[in-house]
GUZA-12264 format. One record per residue (C-alpha): residue in one letter; x negated, y negated, z. Coordinates in steps of 0.02 Angstrom, whole numbers, plus 50000, padded with zeros to 5 digits. Layout:
<nodes>
<node resn="A" east="X" north="Y" up="Z"/>
...
</nodes>
This chain:
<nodes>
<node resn="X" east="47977" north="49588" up="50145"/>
<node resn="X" east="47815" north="49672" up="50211"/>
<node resn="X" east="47780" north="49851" up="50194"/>
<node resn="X" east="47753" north="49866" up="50401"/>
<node resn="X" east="47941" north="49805" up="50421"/>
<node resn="X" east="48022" north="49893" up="50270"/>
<node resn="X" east="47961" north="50054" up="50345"/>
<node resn="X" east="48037" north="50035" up="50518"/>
<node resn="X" east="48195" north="49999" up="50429"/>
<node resn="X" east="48164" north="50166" up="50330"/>
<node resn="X" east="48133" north="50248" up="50487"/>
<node resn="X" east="48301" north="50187" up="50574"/>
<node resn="X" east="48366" north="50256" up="50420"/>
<node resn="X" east="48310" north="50419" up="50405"/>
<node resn="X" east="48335" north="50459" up="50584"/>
<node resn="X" east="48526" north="50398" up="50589"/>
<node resn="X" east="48551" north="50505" up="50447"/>
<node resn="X" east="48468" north="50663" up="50499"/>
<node resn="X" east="48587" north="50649" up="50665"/>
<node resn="X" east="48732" north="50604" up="50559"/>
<node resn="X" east="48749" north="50712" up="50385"/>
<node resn="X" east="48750" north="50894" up="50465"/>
<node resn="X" east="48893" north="50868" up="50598"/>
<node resn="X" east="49044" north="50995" up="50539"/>
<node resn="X" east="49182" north="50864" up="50574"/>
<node resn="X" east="49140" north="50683" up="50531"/>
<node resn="X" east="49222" north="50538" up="50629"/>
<node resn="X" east="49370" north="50480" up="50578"/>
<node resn="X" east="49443" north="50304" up="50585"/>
<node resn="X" east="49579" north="50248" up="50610"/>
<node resn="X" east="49743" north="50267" up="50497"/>
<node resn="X" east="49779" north="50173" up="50339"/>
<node resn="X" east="49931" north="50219" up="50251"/>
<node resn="X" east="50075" north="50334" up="50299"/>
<node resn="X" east="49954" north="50493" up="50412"/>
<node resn="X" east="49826" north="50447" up="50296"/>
<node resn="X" east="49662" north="50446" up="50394"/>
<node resn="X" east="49484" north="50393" up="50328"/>
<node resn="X" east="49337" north="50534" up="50344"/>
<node resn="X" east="49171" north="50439" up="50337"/>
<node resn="X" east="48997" north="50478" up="50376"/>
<node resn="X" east="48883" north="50351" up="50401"/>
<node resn="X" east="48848" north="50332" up="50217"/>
<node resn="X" east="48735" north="50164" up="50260"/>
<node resn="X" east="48585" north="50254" up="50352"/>
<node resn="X" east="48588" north="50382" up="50193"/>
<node resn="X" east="48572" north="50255" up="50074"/>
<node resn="X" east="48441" north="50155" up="50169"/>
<node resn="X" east="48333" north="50330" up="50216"/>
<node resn="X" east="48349" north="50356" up="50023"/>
<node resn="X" east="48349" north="50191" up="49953"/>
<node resn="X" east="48207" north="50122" up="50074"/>
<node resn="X" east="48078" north="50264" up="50032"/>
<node resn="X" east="48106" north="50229" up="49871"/>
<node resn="X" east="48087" north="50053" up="49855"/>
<node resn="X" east="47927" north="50055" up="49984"/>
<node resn="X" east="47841" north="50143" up="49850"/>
<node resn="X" east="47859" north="50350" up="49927"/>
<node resn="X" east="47839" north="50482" up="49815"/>
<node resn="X" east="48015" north="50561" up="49717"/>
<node resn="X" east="47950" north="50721" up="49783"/>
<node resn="X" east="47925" north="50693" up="49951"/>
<node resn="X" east="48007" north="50836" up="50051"/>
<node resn="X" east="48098" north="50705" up="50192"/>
<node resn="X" east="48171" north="50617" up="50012"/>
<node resn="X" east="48218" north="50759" up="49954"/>
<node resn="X" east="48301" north="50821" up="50122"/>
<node resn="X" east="48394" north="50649" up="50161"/>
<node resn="X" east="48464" north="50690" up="49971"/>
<node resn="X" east="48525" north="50869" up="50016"/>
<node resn="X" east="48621" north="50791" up="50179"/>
<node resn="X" east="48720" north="50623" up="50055"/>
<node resn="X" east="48761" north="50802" up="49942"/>
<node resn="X" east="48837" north="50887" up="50109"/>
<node resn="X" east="48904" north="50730" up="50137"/>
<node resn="X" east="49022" north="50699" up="49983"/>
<node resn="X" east="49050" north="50878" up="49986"/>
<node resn="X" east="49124" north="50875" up="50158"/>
<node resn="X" east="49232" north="50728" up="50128"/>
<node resn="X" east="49282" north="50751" up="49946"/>
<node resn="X" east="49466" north="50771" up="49985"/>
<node resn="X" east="49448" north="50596" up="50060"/>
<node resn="X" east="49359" north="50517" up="49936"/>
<node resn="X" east="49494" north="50558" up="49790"/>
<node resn="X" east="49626" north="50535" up="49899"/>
<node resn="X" east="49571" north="50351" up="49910"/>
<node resn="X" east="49504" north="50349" up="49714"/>
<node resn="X" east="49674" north="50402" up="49657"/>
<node resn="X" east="49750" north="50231" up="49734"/>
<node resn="X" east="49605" north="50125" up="49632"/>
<node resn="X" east="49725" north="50013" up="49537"/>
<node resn="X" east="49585" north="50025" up="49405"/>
<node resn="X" east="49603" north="50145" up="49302"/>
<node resn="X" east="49433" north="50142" up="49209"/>
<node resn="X" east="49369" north="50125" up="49395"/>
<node resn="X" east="49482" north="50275" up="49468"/>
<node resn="X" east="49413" north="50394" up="49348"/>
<node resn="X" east="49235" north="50372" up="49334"/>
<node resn="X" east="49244" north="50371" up="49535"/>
<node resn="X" east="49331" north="50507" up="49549"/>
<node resn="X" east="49230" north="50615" up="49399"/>
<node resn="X" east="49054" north="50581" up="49494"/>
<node resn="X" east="49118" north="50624" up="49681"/>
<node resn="X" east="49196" north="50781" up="49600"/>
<node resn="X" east="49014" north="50844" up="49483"/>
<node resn="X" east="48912" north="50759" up="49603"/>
<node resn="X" east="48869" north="50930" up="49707"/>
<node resn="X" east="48834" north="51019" up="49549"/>
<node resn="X" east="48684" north="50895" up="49520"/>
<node resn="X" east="48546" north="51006" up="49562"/>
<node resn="X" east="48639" north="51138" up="49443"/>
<node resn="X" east="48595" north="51025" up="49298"/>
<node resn="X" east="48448" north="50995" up="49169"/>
<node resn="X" east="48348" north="50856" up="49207"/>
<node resn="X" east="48401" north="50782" up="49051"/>
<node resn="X" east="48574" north="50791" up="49075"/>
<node resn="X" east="48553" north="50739" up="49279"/>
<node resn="X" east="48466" north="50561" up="49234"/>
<node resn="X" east="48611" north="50520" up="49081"/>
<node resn="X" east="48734" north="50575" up="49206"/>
<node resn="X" east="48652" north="50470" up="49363"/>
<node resn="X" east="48644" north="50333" up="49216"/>
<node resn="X" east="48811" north="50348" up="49201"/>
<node resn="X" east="48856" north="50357" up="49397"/>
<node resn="X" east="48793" north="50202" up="49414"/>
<node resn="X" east="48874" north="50140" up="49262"/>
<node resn="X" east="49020" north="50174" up="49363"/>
<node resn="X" east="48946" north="50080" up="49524"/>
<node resn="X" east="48913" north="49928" up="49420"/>
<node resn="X" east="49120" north="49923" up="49345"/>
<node resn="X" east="49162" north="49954" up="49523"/>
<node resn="X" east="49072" north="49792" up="49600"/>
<node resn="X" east="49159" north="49678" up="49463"/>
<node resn="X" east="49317" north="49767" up="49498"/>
<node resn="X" east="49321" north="49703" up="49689"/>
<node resn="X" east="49221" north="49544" up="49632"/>
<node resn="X" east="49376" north="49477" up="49525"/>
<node resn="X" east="49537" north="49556" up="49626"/>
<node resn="X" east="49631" north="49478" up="49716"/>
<node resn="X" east="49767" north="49581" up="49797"/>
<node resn="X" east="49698" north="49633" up="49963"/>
<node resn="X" east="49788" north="49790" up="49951"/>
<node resn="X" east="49692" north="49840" up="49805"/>
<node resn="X" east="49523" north="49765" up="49883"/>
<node resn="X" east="49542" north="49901" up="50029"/>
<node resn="X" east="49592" north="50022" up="49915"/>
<node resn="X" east="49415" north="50013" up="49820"/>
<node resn="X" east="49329" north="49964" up="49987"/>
<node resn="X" east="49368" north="50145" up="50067"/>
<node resn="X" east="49264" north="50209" up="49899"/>
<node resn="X" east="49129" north="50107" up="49886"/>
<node resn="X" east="49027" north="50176" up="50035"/>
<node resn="X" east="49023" north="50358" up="49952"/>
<node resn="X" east="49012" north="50285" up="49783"/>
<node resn="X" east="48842" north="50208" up="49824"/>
<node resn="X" east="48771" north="50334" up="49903"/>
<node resn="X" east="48812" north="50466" up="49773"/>
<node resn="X" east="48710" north="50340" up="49633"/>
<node resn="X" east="48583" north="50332" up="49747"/>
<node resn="X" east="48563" north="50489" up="49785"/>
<node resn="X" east="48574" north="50545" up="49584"/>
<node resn="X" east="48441" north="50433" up="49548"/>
<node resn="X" east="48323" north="50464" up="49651"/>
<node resn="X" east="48356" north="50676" up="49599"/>
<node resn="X" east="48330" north="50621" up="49417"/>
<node resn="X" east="48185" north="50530" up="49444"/>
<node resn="X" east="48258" north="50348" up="49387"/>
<node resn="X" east="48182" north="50256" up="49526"/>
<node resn="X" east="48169" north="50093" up="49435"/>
<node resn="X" east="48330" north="49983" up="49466"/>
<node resn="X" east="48348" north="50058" up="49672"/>
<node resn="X" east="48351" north="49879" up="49700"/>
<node resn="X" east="48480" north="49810" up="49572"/>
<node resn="X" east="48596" north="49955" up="49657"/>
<node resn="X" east="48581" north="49894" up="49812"/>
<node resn="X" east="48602" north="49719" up="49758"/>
<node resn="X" east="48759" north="49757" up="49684"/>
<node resn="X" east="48818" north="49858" up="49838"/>
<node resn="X" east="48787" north="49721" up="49948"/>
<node resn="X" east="48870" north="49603" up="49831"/>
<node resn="X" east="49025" north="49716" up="49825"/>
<node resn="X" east="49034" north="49729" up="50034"/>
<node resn="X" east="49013" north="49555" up="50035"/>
<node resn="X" east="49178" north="49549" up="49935"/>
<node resn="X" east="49266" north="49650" up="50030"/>
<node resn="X" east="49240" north="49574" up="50190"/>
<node resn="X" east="49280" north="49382" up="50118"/>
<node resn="X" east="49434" north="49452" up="50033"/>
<node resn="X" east="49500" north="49562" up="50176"/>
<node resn="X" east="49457" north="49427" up="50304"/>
<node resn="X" east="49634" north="49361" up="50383"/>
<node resn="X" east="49683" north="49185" up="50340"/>
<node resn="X" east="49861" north="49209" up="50477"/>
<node resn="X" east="49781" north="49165" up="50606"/>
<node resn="X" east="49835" north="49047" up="50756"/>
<node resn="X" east="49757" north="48979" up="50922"/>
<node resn="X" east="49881" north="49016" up="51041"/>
<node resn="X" east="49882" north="48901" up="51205"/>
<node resn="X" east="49968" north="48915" up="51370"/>
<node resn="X" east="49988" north="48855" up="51539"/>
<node resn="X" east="50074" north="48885" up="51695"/>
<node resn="X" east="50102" north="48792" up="51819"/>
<node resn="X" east="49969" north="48798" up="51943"/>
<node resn="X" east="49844" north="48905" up="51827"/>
<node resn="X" east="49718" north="48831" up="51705"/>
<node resn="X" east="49736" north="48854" up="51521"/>
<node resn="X" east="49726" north="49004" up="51430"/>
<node resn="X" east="49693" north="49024" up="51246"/>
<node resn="X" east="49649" north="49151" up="51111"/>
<node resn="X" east="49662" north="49179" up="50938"/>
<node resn="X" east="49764" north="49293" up="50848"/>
<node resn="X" east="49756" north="49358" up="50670"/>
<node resn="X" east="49865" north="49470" up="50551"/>
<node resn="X" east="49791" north="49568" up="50410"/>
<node resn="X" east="49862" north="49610" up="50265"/>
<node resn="X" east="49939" north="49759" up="50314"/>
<node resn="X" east="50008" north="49702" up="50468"/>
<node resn="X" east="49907" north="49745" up="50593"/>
<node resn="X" east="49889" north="49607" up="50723"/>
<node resn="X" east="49730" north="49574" up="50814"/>
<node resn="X" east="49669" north="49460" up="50951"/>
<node resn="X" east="49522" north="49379" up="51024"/>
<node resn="X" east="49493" north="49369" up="51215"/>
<node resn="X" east="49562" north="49268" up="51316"/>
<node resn="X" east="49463" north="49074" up="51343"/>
<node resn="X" east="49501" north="49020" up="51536"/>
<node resn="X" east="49491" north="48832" up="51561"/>
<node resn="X" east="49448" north="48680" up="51442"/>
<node resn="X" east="49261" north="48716" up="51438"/>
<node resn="X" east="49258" north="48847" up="51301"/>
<node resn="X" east="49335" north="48896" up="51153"/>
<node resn="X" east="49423" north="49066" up="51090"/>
<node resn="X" east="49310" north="49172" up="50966"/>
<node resn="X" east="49401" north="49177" up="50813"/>
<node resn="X" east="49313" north="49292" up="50753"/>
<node resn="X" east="49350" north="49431" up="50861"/>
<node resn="X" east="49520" north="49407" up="50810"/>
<node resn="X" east="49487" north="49432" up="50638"/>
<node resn="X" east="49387" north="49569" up="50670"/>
<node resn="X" east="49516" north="49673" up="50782"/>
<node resn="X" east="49655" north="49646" up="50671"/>
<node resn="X" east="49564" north="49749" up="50528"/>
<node resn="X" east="49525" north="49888" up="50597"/>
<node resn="X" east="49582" north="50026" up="50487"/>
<node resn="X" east="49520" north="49937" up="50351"/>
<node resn="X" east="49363" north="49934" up="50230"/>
<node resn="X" east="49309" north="49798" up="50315"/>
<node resn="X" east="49237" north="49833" up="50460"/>
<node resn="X" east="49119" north="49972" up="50373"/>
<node resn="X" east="49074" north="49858" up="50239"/>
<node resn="X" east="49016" north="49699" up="50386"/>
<node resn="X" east="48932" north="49841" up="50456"/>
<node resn="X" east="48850" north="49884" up="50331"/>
<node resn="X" east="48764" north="49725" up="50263"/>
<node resn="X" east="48635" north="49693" up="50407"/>
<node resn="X" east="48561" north="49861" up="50369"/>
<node resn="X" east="48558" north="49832" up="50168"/>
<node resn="X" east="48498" north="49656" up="50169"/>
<node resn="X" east="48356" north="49725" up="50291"/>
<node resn="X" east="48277" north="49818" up="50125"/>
<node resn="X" east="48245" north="49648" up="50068"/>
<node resn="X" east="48307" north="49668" up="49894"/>
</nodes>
């Protein structure tokens, strides 16, 4: 990837995450389980304004690293209820704990030795690394979503301790790893119920459209194809019927990360 185009990707990132980190009430998606609602910030942009000035070579004292940092910090500190509530259903347990330990210390970071900040960043993305082969060999989708609501934060957090510690070596290997892990997620919360529905009336051409049924239920279809010409988007059906899921942050997601050019 050249230099000229990994910048404007930096760029895109940084100034996404500068409008995104200091809002007092971060979007929320929609509900999951029971009231349970997801609280996200766009944890994408921070990783690639962090991530990207890293990997393009930028100093691991520039003041605009440092400040896109301090807002992934704000970030997991805003959010933190969130983030355990969704490590605590990790059927992992080696997973739930590690996850939950480094979103918990994670805003004391800058209260630690440097010594003790890069073995702990070490071991945050120790903890990154068990998580991707966690969702890379699971198969219940339940407990693909479960990790896929924590992965976002998770990410950023080892990111973000790295680059305070001064371990810049291995950015890339991160992000590998995170895209591999979103790339799980999506292919293992993708809907395989899914039918092309067809009808008729009389004196009306035919109407079709998919419709798909995640795992949880939730039923979602694609607009409707008039006439013989065209076909339904299956896709769209697939992608409506997850919402309120990991998945549609994780899809997201991977244009952006694959843009670093890892």
């Amino acid at each position: 990837m050249s230099r000229r185009l990994r910048n404007c990707v930096i760029a895109a990132g940084v100034a996404v995450a500068v409008a995104v980190a200091p809002v007092a009430t971060p979007a929320q998606a929609a509900p999951r389980t029971g009231d349970m609602q997801v609280m996200f910030f766009d944890w994408t942009s921070l990783v690639v304004a962090v991530a990207g000035h890293l990997l393009s070579g930028g100093s691991s004292d520039a003041p605009s690293l440092q400040a896109a940092v301090d807002q992934i910090i704000a970030a997991v500190e805003q959010t933190e209820r969130d983030i355990i509530a969704h490590t605590d259903l990790i059927a992992a347990a080696d997973v739930q704990a590690c996850a939950r330990q480094h979103t918990i210390e994670f805003s004391d970071i800058d209260n630690m030795g440097n010594t003790v900040r890069q073995l702990w960043a070490q071991n945050a993305t120790g903890c990154a690394a068990l998580a991707t082969s966690y969702v890379s060999t699971v198969t219940t989708p339940a407990a693909v979503d479960n990790i896929g609501h924590v992965l976002p934060s998770l990410f950023a957090i080892v990111v973000a301790a790295r680059a305070r510690a001064g371990l810049t070596n291995g950015i890339n290997l991160v992000i590998q790893d995170q895209i591999r892990s979103y790339e799980a997620v999506v292919a293992k919360l993708t809907p395989t119920d899914c039918v092309k529905r067809r009808t008729r009336d009389p004196g009306y051409p035919v109407e079709k459209w998919w419709e798909c049924t995640a795992y949880n239920g939730h039923v979602g279809s694609s607009n409707v194809v008039v006439g013989d010409l065209r076909e339904p988007n299956r896709t769209q059906a697939e992608d409506r019927a997850t919402n309120g899921t990991s998945r549609p942050v994780a899809k997201s997601a991977l244009p952006q990360l694959r843009a670093l050019g890892v």
